[in-house]
N, C-alpha and C positions, 0 to 999 in steps of 0.2 A: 284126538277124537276123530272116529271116523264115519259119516253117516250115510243115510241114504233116506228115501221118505217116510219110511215108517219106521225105523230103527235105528239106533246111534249106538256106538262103542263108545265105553270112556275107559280110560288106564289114565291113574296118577300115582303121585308115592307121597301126597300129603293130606290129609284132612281137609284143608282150608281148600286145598284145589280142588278137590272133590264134591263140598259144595258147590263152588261154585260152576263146576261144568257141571252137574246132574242140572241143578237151576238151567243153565242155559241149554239143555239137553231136553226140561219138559218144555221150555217157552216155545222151542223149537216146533214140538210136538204137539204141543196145544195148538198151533198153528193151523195146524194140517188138517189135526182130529175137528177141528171147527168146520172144514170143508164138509166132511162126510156127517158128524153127527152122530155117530155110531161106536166109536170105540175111543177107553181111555188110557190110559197110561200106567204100561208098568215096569217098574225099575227093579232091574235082577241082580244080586253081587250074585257073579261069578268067578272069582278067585279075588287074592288079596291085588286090592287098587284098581281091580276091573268090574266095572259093572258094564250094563246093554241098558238101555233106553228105551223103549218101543211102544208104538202103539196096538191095542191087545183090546180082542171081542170080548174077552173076560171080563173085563174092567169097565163097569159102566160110567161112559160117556162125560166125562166133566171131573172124573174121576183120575188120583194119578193115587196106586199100590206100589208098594217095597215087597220085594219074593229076594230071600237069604237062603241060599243053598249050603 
């Protein structure tokens, strides 16, 4: 997983894992989003075992969306 303050990478190749890093992916993000107050969270698969994590103006505030491409 690789992050930075507003967005995380996640790759895995199982189910269980993937729970558990998007989890530790939003707590992340909740974090952050609590500074500003402004934006919430939304988790995108982008290929198979890869999603993004980010926090997103889209998504109102307190809020964490799933977007499946």
């Amino acid at each position: 997983m690789s992050t930075s303050t507003d967005s995380i990478e996640i790759q895995v190749t199982s189910r269980h894992l993937l729970d558990e890093e998007i989890d530790a992916a939003v707590r992340r993000l909740q974090e952050v989003a609590l500074l500003t107050g402004t934006h919430g969270i939304l988790v995108t698969r982008t290929g198979p075992g890869r999603y993004t994590a980010a926090l997103s103006d889209q998504v109102p505030f307190g809020m964490t969306r799933e977007l499946t491409h």
